[in-house]
LUMTI-791574 format. One line per 8 residues: number of its first residue (from 1); their letters; for each residue x, y, z of N, C-alpha, C. Coordinates in pm, 1 decimal, always signed. Each point is the difference from the previous one (the first is absolute). Example, Ala and Ser with C-alpha at 12.3 -4.5 7.8 and 13.67 -1.06 7.14 Angstrom:
1> as> +1319.0,-569.0,+780.0,-89.0,+119.0,+0.0,+90.0,+120.0,+0.0  -35.0,+105.0,-72.0,+82.0,+119.0,+6.0,-77.0,+109.0,+73.0 .
This chain:
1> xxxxxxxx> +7556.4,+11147.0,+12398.2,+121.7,-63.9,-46.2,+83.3,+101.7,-77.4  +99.1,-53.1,+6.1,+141.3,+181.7,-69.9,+14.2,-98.5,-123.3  +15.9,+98.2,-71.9,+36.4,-30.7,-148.6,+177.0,-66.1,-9.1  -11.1,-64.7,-47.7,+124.5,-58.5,-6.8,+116.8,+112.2,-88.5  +166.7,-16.1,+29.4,+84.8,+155.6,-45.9,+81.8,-98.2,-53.4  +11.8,+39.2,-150.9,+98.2,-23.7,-100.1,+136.3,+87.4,+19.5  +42.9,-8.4,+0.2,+156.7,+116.5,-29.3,+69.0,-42.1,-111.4  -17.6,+106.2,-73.0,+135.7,-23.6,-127.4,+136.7,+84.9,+42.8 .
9> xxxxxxxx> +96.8,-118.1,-70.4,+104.9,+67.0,+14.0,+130.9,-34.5,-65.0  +109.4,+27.8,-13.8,+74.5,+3.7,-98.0,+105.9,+115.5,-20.4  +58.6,-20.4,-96.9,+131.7,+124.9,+38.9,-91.3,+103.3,-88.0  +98.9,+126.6,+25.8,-14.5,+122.3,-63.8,-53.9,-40.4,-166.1  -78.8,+63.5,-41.7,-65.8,+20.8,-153.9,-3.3,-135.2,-101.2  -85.8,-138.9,+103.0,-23.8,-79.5,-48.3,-161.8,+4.8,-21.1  -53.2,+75.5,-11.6,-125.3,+23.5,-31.7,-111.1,-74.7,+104.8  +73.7,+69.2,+124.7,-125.2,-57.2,+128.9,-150.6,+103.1,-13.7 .
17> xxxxxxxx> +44.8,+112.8,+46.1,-112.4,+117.0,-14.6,-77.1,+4.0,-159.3  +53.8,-52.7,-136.6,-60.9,-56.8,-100.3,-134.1,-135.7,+28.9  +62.1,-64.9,+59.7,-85.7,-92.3,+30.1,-113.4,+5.8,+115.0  +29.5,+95.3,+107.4,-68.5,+21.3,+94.7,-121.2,+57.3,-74.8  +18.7,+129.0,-117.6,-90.6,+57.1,-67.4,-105.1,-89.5,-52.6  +95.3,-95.8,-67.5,-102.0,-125.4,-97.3,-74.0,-71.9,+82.2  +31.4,-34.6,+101.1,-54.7,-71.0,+152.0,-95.1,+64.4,+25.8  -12.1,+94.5,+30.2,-46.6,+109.2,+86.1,-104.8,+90.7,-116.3 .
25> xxxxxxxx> +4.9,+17.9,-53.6,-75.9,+64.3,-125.3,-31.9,+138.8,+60.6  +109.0,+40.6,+70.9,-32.6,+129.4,+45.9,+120.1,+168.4,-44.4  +93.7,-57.0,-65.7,+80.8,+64.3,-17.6,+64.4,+36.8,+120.1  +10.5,-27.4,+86.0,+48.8,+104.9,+146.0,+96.2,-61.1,+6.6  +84.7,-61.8,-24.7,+157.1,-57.2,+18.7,+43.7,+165.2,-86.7  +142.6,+37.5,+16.5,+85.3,+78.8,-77.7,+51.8,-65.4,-49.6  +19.4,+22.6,-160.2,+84.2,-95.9,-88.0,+101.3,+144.6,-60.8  +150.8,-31.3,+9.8,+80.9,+79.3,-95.0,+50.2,-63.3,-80.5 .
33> xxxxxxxx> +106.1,+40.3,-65.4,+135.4,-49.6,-66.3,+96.8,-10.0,+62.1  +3.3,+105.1,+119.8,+114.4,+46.3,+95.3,-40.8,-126.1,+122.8  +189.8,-47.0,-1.0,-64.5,-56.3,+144.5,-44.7,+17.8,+135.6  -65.4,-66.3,+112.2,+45.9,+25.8,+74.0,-156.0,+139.0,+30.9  -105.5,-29.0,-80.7,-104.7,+101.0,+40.8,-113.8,-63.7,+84.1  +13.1,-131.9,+39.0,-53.8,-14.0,+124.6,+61.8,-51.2,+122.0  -11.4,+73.0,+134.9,+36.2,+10.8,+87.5,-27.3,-103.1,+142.3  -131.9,+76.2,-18.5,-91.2,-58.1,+142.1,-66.6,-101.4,-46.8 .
41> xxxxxxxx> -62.2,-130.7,+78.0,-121.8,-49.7,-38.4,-121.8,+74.8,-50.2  -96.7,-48.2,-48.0,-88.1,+32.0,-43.9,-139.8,-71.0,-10.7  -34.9,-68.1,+57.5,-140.4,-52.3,+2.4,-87.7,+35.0,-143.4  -59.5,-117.0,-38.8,-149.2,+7.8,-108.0,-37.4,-74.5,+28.6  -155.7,+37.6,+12.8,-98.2,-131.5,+37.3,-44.8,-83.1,-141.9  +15.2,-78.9,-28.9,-66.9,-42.7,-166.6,-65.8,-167.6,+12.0  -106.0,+10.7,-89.9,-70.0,-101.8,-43.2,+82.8,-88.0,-119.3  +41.9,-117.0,+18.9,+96.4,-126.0,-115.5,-124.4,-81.2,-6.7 .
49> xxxxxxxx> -76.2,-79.3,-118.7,-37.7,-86.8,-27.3,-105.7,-24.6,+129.3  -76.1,+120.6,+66.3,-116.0,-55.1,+125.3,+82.9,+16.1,+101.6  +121.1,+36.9,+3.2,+79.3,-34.4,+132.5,+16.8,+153.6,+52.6  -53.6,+31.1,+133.0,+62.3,+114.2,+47.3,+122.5,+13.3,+56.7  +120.5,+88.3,-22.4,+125.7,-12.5,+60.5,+75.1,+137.7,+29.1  +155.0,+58.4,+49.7,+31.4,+95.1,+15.2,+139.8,-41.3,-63.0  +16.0,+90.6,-92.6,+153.2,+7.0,-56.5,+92.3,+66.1,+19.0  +98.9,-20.7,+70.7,+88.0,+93.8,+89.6,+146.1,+32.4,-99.0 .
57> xxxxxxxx> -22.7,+123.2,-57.3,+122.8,+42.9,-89.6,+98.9,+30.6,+46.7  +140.2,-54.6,-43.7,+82.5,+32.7,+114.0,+114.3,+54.2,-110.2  +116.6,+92.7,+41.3,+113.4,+38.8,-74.1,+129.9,-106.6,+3.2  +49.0,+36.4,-106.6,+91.7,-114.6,-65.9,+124.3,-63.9,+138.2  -19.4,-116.2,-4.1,+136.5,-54.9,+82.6,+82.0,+81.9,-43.1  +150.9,+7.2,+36.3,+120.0,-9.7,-8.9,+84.0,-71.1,+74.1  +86.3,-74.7,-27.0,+78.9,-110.4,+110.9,+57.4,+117.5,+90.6  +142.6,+53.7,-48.4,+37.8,+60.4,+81.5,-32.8,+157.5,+47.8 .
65> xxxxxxxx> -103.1,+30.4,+60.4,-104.5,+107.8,+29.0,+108.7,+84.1,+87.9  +93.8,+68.3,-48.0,+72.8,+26.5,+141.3,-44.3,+176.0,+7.3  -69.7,+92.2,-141.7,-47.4,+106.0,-1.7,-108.3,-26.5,+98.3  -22.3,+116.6,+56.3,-146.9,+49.3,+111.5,-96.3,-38.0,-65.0  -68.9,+100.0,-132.9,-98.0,-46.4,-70.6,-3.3,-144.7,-47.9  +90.1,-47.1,-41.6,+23.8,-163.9,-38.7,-63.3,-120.4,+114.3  +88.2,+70.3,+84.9,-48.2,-95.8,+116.3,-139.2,+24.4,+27.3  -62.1,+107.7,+35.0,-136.1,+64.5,+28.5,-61.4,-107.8,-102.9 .
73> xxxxxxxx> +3.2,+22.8,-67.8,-86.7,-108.9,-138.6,+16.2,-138.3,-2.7  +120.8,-38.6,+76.4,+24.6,-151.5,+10.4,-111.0,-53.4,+62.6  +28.5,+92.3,+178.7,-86.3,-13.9,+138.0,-153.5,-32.5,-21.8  -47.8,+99.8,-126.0,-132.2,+32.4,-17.9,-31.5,-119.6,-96.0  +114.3,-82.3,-31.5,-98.1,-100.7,-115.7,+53.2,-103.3,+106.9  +60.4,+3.5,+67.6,+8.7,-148.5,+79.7,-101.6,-12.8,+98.5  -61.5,+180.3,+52.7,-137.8,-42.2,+66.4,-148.2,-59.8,-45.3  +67.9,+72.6,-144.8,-131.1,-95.8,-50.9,+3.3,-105.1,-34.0 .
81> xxxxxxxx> +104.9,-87.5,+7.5,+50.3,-202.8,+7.8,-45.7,+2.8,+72.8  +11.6,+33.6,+106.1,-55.6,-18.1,+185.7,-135.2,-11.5,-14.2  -87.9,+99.7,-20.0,-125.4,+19.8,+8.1,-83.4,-78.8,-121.0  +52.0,-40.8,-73.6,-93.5,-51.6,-124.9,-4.0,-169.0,+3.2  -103.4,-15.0,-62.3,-35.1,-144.9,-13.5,+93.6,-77.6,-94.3  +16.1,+41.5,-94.5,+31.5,-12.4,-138.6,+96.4,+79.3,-82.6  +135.0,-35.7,-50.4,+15.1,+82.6,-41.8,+30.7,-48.2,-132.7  +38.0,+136.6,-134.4,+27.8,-18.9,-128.9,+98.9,+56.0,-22.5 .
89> xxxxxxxx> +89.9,-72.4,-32.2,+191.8,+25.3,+9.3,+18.8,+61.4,-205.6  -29.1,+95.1,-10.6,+30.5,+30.4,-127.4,+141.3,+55.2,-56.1  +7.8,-90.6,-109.4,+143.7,+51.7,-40.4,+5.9,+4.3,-164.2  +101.2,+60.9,-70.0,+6.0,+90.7,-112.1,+19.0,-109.0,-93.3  -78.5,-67.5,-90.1,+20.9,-125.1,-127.6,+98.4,+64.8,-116.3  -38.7,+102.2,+3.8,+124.1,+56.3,-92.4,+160.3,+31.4,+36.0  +9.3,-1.8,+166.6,+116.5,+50.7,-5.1,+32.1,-113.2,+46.3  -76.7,-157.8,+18.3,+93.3,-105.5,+57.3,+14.6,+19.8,+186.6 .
97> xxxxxxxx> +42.6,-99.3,+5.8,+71.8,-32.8,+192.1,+119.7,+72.4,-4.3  -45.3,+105.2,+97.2,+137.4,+69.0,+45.3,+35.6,+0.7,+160.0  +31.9,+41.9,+49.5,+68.5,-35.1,+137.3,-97.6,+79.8,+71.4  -65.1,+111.4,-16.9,-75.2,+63.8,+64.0,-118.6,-138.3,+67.7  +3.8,-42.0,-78.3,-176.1,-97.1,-85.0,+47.4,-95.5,+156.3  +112.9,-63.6,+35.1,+73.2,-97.0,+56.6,-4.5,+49.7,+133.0  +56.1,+134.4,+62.8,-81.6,+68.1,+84.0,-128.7,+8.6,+83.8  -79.2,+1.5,-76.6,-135.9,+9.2,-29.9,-72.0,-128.2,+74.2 .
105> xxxxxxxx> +57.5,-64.1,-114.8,+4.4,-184.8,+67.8,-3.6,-38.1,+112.1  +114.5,+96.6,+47.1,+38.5,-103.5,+150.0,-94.6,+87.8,+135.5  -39.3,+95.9,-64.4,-48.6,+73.8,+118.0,-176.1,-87.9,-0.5  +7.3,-66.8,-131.9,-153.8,-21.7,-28.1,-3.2,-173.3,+73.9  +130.8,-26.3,-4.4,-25.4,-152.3,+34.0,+39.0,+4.5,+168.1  +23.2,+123.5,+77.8,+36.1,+21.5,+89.5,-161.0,-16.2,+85.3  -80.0,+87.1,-55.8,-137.7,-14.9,+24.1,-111.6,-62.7,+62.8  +68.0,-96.3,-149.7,-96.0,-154.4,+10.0,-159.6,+60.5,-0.5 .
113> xxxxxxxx> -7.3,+85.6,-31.6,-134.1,+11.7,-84.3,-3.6,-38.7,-173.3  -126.7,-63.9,-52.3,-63.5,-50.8,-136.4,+85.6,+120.1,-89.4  +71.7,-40.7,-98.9,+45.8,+69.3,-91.4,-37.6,-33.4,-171.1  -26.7,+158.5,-42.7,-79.7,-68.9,-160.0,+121.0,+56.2,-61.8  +103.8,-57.0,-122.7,+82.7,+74.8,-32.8,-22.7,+25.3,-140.8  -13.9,+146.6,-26.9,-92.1,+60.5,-121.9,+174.7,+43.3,-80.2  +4.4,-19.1,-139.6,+84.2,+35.6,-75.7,-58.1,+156.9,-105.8  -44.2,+100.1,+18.2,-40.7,+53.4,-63.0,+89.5,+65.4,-126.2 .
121> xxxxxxxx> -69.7,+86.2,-47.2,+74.1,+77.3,-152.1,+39.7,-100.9,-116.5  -71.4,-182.5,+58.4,-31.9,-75.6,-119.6,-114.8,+60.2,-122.9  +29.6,+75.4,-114.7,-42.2,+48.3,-82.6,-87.1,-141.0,-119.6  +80.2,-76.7,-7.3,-88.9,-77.9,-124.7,-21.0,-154.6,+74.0  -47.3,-47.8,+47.5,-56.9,-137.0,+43.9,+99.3,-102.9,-61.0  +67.4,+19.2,-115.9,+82.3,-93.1,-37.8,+83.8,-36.5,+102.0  +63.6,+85.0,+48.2,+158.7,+17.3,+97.0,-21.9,-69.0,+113.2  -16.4,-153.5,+15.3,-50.4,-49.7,+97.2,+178.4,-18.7,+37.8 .
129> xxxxxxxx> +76.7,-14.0,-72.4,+97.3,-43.3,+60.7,+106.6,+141.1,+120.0  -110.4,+62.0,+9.6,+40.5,+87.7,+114.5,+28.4,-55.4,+148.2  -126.5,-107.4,+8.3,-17.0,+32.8,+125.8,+80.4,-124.4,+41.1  +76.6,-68.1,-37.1,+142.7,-59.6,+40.2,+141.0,+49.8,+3.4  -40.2,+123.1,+8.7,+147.3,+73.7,+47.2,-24.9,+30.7,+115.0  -134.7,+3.1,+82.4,-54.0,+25.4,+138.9,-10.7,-108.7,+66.3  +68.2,-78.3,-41.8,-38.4,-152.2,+77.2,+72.6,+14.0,+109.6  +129.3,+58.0,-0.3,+78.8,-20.7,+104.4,+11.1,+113.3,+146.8 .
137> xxxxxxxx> -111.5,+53.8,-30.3,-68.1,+45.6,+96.7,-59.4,-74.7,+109.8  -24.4,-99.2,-44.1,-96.0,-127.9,+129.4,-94.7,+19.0,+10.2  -108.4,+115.1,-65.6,-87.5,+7.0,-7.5,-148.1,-65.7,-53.0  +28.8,-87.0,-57.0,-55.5,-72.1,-142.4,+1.6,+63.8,-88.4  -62.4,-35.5,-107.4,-78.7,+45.1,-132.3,-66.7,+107.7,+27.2  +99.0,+114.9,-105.2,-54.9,+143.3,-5.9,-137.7,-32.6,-55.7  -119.1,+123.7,-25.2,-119.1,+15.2,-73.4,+99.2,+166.0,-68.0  -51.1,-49.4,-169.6,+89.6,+89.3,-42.0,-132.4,+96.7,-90.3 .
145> xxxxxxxx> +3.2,+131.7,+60.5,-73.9,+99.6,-8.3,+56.6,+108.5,-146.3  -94.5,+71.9,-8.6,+52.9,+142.1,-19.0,-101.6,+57.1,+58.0  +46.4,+114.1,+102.6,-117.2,+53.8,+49.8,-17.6,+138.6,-46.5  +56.0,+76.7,-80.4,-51.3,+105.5,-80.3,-43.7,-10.7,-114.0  -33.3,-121.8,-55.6,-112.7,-77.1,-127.9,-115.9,-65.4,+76.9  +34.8,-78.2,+116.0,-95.3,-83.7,+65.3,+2.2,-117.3,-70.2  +105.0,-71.4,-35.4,-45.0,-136.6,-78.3,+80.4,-87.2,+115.9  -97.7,-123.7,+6.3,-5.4,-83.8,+114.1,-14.3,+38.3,+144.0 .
153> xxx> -62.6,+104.1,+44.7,-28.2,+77.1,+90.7,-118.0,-95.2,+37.9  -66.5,-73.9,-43.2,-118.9,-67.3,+31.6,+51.6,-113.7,+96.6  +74.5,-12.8,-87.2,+75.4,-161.0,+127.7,+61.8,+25.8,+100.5 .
């Protein structure tokens, strides 16, 4: 039996390859400051809670991809929508719903594959009232992370 393929994904420097790390407990995602430092997919095989799975890292959406490299990175995260079971639509709690995020959306509801929609760079557990600025995504109810602390990473 094949392990079932997660794909994260999300625009440029919403802390996907952050979370792939925390997921993955392997460090092998590239994490910068700079955007735009992952490219290609990337496969990790990782163990969640007994569960074996493959987490497919992908580089940041952009709506309008009309650069070579841009597009190259679009192509490469929309193959991994295609190919994955599951995916985790992550987007930035600190910087709010921006149009990129809306983008993102439509390519994800285009799919019609299971969508988990993760709010990360939630820093203090208080700030629940984040994840109703993502409502209008259609996604449901974000799970609101920080994934370079790891708090609520369990759920």
């Amino acid at each position: 039996m094949s392990k079932a393929m997660v794909a994260i994904v999300g625009r440029p420097n919403v802390g996907k390859s952050t979370l792939i790390n925390r997921l993955g407990s392997t460090g092998k995602a590239i994490i910068d400051a700079i955007s735009g430092v992952t490219r290609d997919r990337q496969y990790i095989e990782t163990n969640w809670r007994g569960r074996d799975f493959v987490l497919i890292d992908t580089g940041g959406i952009e709506g309008e991809a009309k650069q070579s490299l841009r597009q190259e990175i679009k192509e490469q995260a929309e193959a991994a929508i295609t190919e994955s079971d599951l995916i985790l639509f992550v987007v930035d709690g600190k910087a709010g719903l921006v149009a990129g995020d809306d983008d993102v959306a439509k390519i994800l509801h285009r799919s019609q594959k299971p969508v988990i929609l993760v709010a990360n760079k939630v820093d203090k557990p208080a700030d629940t009232q984040v994840k109703y600025i993502f409502y209008p995504l259609g996604l449901g109810e974000p799970r609101l992370i920080s994934a370079m602390h790891g708090l609520s990473i369990g759920a």
